[in-house]
C-alpha positions as CSV (number, residue, x, y, z in Angstrom):
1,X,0.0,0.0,0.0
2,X,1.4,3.3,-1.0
3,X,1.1,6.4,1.2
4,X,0.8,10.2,0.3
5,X,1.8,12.8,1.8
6,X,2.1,16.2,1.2
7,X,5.3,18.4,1.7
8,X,5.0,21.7,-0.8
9,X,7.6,23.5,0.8
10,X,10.2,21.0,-0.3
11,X,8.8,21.2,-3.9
12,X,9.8,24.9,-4.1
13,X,13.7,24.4,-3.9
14,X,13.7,20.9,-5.8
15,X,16.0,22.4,-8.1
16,X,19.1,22.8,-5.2
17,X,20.2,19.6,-4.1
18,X,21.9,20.9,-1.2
19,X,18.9,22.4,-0.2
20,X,16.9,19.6,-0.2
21,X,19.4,17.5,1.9
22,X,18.7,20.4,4.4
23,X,15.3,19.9,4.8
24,X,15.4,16.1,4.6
25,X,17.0,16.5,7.5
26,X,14.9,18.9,9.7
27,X,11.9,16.4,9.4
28,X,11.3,13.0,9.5
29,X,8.2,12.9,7.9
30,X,7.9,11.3,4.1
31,X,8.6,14.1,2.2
32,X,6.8,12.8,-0.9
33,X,5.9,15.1,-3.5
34,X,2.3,16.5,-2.7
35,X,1.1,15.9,-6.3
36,X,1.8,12.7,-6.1
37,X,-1.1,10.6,-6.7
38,X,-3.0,7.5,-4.7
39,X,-2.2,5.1,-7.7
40,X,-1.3,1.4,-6.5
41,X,0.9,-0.8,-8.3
42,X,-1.7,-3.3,-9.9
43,X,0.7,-5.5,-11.6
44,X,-0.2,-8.8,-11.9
45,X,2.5,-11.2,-10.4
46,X,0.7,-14.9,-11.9
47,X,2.7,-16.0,-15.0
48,X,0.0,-16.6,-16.6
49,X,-2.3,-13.5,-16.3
50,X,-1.4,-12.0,-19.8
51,X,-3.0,-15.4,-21.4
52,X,-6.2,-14.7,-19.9
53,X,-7.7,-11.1,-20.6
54,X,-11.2,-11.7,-18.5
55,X,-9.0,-12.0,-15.4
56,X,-6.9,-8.8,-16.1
57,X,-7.0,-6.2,-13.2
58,X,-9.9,-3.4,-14.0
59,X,-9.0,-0.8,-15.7
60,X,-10.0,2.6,-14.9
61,X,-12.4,4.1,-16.8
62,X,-14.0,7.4,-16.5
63,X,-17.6,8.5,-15.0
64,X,-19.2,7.2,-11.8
65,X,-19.8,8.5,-8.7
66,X,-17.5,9.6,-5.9
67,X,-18.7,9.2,-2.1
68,X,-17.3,11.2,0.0
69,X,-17.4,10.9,4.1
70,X,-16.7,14.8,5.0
71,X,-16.4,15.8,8.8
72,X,-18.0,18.9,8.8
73,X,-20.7,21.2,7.6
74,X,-19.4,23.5,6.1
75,X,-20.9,26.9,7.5
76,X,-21.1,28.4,4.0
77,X,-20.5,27.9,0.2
78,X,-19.4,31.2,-0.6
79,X,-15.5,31.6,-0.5
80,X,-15.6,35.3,-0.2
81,X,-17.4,35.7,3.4
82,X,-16.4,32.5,5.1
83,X,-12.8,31.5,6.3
84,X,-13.8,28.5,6.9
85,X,-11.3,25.0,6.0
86,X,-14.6,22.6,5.1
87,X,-15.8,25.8,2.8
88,X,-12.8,26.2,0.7
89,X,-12.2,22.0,0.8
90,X,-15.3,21.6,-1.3
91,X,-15.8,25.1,-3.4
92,X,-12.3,25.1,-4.4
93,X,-13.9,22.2,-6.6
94,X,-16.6,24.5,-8.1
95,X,-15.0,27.9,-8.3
96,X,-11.5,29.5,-9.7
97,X,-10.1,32.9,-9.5
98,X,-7.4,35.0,-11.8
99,X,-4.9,33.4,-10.1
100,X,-4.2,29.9,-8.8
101,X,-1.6,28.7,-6.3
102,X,1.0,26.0,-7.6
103,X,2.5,22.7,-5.5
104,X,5.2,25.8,-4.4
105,X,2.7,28.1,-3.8
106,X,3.6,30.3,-5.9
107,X,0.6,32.3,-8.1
108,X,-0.3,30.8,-11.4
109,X,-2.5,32.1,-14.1
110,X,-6.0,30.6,-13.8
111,X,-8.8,32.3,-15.7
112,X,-5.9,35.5,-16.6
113,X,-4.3,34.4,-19.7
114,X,-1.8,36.8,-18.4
115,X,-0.9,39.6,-16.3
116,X,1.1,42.6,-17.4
117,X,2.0,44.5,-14.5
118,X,3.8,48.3,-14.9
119,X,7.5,49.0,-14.5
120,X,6.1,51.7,-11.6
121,X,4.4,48.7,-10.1
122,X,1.1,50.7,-9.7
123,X,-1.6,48.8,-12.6
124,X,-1.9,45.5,-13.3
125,X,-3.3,44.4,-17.0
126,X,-5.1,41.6,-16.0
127,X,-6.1,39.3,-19.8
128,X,-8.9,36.9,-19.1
129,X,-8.5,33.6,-21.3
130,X,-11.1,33.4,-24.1
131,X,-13.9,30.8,-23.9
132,X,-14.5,30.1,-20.2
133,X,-17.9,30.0,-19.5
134,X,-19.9,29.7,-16.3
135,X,-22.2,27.0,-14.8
136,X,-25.5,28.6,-16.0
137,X,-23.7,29.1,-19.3
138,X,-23.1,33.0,-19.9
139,X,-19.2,34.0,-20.5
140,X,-16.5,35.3,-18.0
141,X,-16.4,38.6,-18.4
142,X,-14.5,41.7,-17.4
143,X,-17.4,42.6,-15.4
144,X,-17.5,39.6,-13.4
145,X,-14.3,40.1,-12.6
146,X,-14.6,43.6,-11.2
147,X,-17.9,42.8,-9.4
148,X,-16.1,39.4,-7.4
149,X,-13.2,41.2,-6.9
150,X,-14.5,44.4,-4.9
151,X,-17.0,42.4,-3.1
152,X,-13.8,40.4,-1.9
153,X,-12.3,42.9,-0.9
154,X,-15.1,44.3,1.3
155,X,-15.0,40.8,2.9
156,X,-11.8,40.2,3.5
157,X,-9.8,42.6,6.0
158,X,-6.8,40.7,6.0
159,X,-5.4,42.2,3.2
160,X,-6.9,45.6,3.1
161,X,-3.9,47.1,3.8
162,X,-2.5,45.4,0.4
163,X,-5.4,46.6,-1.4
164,X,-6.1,50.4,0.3
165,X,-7.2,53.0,-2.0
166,X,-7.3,50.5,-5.5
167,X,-10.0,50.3,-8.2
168,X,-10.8,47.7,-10.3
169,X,-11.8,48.8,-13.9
170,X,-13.4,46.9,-16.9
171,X,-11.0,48.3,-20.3
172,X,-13.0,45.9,-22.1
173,X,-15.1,42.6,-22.2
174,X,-11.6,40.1,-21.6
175,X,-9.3,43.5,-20.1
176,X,-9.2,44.2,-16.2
177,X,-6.9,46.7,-14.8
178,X,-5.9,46.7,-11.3
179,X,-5.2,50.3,-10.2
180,X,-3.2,50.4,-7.0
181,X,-2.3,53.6,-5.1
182,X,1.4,52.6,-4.2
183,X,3.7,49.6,-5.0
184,X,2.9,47.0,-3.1
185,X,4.6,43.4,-2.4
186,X,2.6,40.2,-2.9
187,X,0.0,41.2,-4.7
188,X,-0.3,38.0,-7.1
189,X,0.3,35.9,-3.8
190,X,-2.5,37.4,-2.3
191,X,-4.9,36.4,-5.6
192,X,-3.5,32.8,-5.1
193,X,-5.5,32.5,-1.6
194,X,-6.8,29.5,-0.4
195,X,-9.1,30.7,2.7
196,X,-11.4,33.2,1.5
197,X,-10.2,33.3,-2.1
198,X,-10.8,35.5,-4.4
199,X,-13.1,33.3,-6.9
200,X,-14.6,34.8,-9.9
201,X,-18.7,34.6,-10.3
202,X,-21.3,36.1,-12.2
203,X,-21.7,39.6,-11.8
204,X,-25.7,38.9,-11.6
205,X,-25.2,36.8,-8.3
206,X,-23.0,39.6,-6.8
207,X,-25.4,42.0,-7.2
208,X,-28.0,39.8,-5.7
209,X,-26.2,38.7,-2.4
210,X,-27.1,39.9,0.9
211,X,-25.3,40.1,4.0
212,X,-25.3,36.8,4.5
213,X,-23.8,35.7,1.1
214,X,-24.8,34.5,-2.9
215,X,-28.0,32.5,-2.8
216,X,-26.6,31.0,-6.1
217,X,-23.2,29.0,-6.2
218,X,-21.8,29.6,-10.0
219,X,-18.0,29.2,-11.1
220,X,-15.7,28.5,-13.8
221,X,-14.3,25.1,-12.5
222,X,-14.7,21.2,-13.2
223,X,-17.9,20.8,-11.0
224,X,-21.1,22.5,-10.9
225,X,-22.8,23.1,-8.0
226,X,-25.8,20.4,-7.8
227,X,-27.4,20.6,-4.6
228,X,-27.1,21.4,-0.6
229,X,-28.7,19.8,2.2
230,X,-28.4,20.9,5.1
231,X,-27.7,18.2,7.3
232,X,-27.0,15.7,4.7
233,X,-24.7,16.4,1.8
234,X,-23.0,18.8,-0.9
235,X,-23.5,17.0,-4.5
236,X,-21.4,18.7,-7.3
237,X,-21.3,17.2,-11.0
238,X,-18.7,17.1,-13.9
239,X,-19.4,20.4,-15.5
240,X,-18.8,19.3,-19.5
241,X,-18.5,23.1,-20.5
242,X,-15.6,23.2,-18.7
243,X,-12.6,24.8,-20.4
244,X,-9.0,23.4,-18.9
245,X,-5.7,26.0,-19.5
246,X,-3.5,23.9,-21.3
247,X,-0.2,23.3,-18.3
248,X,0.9,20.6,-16.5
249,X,-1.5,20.1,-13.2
250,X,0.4,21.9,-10.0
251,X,-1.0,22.3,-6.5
252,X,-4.5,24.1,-7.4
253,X,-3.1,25.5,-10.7
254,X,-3.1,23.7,-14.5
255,X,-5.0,21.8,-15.9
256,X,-8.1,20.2,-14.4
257,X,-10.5,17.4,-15.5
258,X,-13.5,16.1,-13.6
259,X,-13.0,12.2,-14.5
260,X,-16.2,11.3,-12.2
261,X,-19.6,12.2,-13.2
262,X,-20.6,13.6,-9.4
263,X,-19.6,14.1,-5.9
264,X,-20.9,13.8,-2.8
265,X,-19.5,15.4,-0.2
266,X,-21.8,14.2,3.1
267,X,-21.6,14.7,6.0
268,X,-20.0,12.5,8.7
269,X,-19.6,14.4,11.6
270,X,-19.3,10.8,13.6
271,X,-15.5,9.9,13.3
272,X,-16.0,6.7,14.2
273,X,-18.6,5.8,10.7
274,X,-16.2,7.5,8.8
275,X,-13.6,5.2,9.9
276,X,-16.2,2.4,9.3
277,X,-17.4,3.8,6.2
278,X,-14.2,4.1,4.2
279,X,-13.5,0.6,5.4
280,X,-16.3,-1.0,4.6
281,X,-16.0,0.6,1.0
282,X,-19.4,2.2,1.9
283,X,-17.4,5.8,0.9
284,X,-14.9,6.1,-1.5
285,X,-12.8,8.7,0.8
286,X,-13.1,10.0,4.1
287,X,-11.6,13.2,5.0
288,X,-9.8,13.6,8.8
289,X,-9.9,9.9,9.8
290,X,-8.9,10.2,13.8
291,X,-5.0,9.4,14.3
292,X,-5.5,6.7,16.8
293,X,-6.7,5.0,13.5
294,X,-3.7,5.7,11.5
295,X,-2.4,2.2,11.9
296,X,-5.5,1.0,11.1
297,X,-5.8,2.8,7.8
298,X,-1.9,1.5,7.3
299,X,-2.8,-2.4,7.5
300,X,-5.5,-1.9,5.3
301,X,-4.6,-3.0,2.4
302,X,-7.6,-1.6,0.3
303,X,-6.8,1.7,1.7
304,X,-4.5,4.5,1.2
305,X,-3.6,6.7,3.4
306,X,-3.4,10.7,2.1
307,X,-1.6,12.7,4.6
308,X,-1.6,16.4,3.9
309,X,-0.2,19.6,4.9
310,X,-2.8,20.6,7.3
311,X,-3.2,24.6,9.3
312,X,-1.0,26.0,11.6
313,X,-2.7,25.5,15.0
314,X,-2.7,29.1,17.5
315,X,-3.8,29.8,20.4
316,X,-5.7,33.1,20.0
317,X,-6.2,35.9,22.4
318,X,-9.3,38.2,22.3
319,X,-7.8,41.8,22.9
320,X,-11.2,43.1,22.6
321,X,-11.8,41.1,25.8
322,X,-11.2,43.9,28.8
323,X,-9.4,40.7,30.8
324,X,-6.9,40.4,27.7
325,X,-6.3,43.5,27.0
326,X,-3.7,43.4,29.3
327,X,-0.7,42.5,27.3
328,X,1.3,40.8,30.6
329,X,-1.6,38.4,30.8
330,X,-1.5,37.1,27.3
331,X,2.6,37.0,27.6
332,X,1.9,35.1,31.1
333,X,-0.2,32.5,29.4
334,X,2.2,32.2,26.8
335,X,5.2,31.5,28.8
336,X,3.4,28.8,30.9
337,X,2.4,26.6,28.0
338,X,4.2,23.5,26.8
339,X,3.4,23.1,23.0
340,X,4.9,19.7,22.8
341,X,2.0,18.2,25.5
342,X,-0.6,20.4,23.4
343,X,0.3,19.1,20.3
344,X,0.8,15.6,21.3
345,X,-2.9,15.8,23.0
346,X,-4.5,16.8,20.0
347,X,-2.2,15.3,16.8
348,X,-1.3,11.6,19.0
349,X,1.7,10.7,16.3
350,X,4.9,12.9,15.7
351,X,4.2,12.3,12.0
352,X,0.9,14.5,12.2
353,X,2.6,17.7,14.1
354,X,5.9,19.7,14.1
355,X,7.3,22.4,15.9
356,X,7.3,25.4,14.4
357,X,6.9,29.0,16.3
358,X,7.1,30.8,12.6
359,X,3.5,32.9,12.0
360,X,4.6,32.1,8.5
361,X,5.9,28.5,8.8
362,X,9.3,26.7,8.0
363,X,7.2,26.1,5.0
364,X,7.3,29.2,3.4
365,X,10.3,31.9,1.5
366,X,9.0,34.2,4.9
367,X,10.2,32.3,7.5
368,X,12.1,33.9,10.5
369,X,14.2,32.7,13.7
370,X,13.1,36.3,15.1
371,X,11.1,35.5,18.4
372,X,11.9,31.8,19.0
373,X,13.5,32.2,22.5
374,X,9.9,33.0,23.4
375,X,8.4,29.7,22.2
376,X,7.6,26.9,24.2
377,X,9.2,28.3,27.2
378,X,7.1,25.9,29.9
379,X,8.6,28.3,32.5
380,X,5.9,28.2,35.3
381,X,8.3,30.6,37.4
382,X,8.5,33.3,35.3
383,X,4.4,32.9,34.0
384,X,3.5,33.9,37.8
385,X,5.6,36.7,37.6
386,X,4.5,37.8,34.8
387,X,0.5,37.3,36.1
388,X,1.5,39.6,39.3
389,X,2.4,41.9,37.1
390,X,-0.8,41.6,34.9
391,X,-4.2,43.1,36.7
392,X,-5.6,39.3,36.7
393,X,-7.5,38.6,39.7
394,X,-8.7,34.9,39.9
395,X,-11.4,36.0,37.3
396,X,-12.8,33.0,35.1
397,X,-13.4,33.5,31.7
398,X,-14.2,30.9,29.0
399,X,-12.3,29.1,26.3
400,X,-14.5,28.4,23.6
401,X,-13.9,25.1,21.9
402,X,-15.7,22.7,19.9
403,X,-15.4,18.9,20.6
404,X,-16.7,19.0,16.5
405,X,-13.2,19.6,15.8
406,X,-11.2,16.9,18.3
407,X,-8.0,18.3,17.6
408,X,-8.8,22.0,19.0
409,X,-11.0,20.1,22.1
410,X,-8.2,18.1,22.8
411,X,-5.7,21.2,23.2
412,X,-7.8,23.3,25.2
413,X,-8.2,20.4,27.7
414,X,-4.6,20.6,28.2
415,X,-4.1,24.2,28.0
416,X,-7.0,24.7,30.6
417,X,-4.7,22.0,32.8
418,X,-1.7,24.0,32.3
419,X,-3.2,27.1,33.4
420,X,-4.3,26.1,36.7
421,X,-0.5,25.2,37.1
422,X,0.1,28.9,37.2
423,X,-3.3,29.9,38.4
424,X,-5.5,31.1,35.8
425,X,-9.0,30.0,36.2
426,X,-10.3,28.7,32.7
427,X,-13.8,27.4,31.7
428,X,-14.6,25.4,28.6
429,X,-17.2,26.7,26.5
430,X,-17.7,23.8,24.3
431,X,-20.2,24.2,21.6
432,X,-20.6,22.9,17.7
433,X,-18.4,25.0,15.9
434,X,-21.2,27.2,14.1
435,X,-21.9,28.4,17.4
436,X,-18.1,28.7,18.1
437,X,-17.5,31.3,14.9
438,X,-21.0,33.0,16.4
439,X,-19.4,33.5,19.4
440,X,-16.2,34.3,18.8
441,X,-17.3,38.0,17.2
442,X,-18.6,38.9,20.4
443,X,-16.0,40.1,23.0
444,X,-17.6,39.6,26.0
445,X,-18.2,36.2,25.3
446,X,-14.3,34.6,25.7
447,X,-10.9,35.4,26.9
448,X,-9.0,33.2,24.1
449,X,-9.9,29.7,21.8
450,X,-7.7,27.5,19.7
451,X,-8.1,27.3,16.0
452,X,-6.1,26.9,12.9
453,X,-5.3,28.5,9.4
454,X,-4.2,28.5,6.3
455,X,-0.9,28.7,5.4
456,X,-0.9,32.3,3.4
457,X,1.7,33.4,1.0
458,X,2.4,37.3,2.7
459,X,2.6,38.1,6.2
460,X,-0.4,40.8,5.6
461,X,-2.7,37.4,5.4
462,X,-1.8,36.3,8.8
463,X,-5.3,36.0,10.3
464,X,-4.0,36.0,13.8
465,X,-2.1,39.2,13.1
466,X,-5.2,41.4,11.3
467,X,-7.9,43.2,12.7
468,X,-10.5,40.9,11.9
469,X,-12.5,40.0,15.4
470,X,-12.8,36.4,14.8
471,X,-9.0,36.3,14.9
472,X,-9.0,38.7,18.4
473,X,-8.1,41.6,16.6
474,X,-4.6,42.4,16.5
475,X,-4.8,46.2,15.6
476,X,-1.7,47.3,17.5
477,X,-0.6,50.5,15.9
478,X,3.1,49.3,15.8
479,X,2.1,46.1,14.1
480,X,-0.4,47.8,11.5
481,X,3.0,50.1,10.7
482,X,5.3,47.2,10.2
483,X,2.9,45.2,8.2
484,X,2.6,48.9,5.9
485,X,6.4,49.1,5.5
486,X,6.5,45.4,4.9
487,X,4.1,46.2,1.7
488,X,6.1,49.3,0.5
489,X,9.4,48.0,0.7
490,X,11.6,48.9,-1.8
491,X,12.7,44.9,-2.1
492,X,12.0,41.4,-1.0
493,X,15.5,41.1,1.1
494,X,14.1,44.7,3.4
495,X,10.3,43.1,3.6
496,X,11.8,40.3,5.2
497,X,13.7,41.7,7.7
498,X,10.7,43.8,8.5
499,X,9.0,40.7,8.4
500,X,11.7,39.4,11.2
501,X,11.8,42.5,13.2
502,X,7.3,42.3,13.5
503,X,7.8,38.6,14.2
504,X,10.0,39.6,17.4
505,X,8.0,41.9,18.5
506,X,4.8,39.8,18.5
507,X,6.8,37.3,20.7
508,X,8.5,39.2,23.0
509,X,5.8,42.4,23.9
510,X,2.8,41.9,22.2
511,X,1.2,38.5,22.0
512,X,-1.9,38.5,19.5
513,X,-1.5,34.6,19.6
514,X,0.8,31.7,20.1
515,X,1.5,29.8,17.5
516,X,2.0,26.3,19.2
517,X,2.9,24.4,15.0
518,X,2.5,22.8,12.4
519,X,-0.3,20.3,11.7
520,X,-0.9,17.2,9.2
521,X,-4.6,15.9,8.4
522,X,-5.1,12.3,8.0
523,X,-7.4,11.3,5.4
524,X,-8.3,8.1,3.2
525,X,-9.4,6.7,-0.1
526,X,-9.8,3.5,-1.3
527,X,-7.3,2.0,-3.7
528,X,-9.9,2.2,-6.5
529,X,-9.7,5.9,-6.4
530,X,-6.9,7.3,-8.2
531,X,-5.3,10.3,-9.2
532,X,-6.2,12.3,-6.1
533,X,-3.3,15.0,-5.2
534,X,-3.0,17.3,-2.3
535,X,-3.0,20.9,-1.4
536,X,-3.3,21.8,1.9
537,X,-6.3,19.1,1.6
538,X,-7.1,16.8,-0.9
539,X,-8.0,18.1,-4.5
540,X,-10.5,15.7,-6.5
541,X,-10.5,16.7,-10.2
542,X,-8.6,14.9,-12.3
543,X,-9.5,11.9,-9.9
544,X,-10.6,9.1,-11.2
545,X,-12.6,5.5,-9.6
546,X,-12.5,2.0,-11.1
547,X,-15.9,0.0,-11.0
């Protein structure tokens, strides 16, 4: 049985040699490339197999159904509101933007042809390819474009400062121009998102949305949306409009094919009947199978095991919260945990986690020493100094968690144990994790939570470091100025020691949230299913299933 896993950072520098030798040896993970597929070897070892054609191995053919055991519900469909993992797992599937991130993460042309960008750096000439078409059949246009892209913009406050003071303009029906008011680094990168992309839809369902997103789910990709139920299942089909670009297939970028006739993404909130499910063959993948399974899912031999660059995990302070406000509490909490028992808690196996105190990972060009003597301290000592310091008085405030999502409930049961060690009196709010993200934009309602995101291709898309209130709302006035100079730098060598210089301070004074590492997901498909590659997830076009 072959395994996959995913390792993209690796797949950026497989050029150098040296380099690679360097990173072979900081991990001892299987550094298999993450668009390798699920494919078996299905030779035939009898001598006299080839004599007989009937008892040849199947061959795959294309069409079918895929079933798929999902472990959430995903709180919305619509990529531009919701930052949401189960959200972008299934629309990434249905919708596609200008840009498209490869196995390297860097941006690709997806529905651009090409971008022209001006030697002052300020407007970008955005060609959109010819002949895409939507799912309810009208053409991409250059007012799609402009519509999806402002709204996106008004969602997303993570890169606002990237974006402050542009206009999008329509030149003509396959010509956008991007007008910006200074250079700015990463703006590509930022088009290449995976949470809360920037997906291109029809300018009518733009116009129609309300606050609480498009009532209509139409894109450019490989699958239509079909239908959702609520409590049961997405269902996307092979859309045979579908117009591939014409490059080799790379992370989320090239070319796509949907080889099965429909999806269904349904949901298996139950971990234990996914488990059953994808063994029984009653699903033909399961995503996030439980760790303490892993072995399981290895012995199998009708399974593989897909094992993918997951989210860095954080703890996240609310510094709306009048309790953590006070920036010697948050560094007191900090100080007192131990990330290794935290991790371990939550991830079981050393192949699922790594260390990693980087708020953008070892993973990425961005990465930065700056701030590490702050990590993982465990110094119980120094924490209650720190706390009689702070103005905490006993008060108990609540984590919120969500035993929906075992690896967050698992952590904040140890991080509530480690904070009594110092005296910090911690209730578990544990709710489903609709009510969580509800919750979370209220602060009154929690003191800090453990979540994860995306890996992001620019420090300004650092969740835990914008203003956004779900993410606690970092809007230091120090930090909002190194993340402008960051953008205006004159070169990537002076962003990055910017970069360095706001990672340090985040560690050492201010604290929006402690990054505790690195996380893998463990997922499954049987070995009928082939062709399945993996991008922070798993990616299903160009997936096939034998019957």
């Amino acid at each position: 049985m072959k395994r996959t896993k995913n390792k993209f950072y690796l797949l950026a520098v497989l050029l150098f040699f040296a380099v690679i030798m360097v990173a072979g040896c900081s991990s001892d993970k299987d550094t298999s490339s993450e668009n390798e597929d699920t494919d078996v070897d299905n030779t035939d070892t009898d001598a006299d197999s080839d004599d007989d054609s009937e008892n040849n191995a199947e061959v795959t053919s294309e069409g079918g159904d895929l079933r798929v055991a999902f472990y959430q519900r995903p709180p919305a469909l619509d990529p531009h509101v919701s930052t949401s993992a189960a959200n972008n797992m299934i629309t990434r599937h249905i919708f596609e933007g200008l840009m498209a991130p490869n196995e390297s993460g860097q941006p690709v042309p997806m529905l651009a042809e090409s971008v022209d960008v001006s030697d002052d750096g300020l407007t970008y000439t955005f060609n959109l390819r010819q002949g895409v078409t939507f799912h309810n059949g009208s053409p991409l246009t250059s007012e799609d474009v402009v519509a999806s892209m402002e709204r996106w913009l008004e969602y997303n406050s993570s890169i606002s400062l990237v974006y402050e003071g542009s206009t999008w303009t329509a030149e003509d029906d396959q010509t956008v121009l991007l007008q910006l008011e200074k250079p700015t680094i990463g703006v590509l990168d930022t088009m290449s998102a995976v949470l809360q992309a920037p997906v291109i839809m029809p300018k009518e369902v733009i116009d129609n949305a309300d606050a609480s997103g498009v009532s209509e789910f139409i894109g450019t990709g490989p699958f239509k949306f079909e239908e959702w139920l609520t409590d049961q299942h997405v269902h996307i089909s092979k859309f045979d409009d579908y117009q591939p670009v014409d490059i080799e297939p790379s992370g989320l970028s090239g070319k796509k094919e949907a080889l099965v006739d429909n999806i269904f993404f349904e949901f298996v909130t139950d971990a234990s009947t996914r488990v059953a499910g994808i063994t029984s063959g009653d699903y033909d993948v399961a995503y996030s199978i439980p760790y303490d399974n892993y072995d399981q899912m290895e012995a199998n031999e009708n399974i593989n095991s897909l094992i993918a660059l997951g989210s860095p995990q954080f703890l996240i302070f609310n510094k709306k919260n009048e309790l953590f406000s006070d920036q010697k509490l948050r560094q007191a909490v900090a100080t007192a945990l131990n990330v290794e028992e935290i991790l371990l808690a939550g991830y079981v196996n050393e192949d699922f986690y790594e260390l990693d105190h980087g708020y953008m990972s070892k993973h990425t060009d961005w990465y930065s020493e700056a701030g590490l003597e702050h990590y993982n301290q465990n110094d119980l000592d120094k924490a209650r100094e720190l706390l009689e310091e702070s103005s905490y008085d006993g008060e108990e405030f609540t984590m919120l968690t969500s035993s929906d999502v075992p690896t967050n409930y698992s952590a904040a049961v140890v991080i509530q144990e480690q904070m009594k060690q110092i005296g910090v009196n911690v209730k578990l709010g544990d709710y489903d994790w609709a009510t969580v993200s509800e919750l979370r934009e209220d602060p009154t309602e929690w003191g800090f939570y453990v979540n994860s995101a995306a890996e992001v291709n620019i420090p300004a898309q650092v969740l835990v470091l914008g203003t956004g209130m779900g993410w606690g709302s970092a809007d230091d006035e120090h930090l909002v100025d190194l993340h402008e100079r960051i953008l205006s730098a004159a070169s990537d060598e002076e962003a990055k020691e910017l970069w360095a210089e706001l990672q340090e301070y985040a560690w050492s004074e201010y604290m929006p949230a402690v990054k505790t590492g690195n996380t893998y997901s463990l997922n499954a498909a049987r070995d009928n299913v082939e062709g399945i590659t993996l991008y922070q997830s798993l990616v299903l076009w160009n997936t096939s299933k034998k019957e």
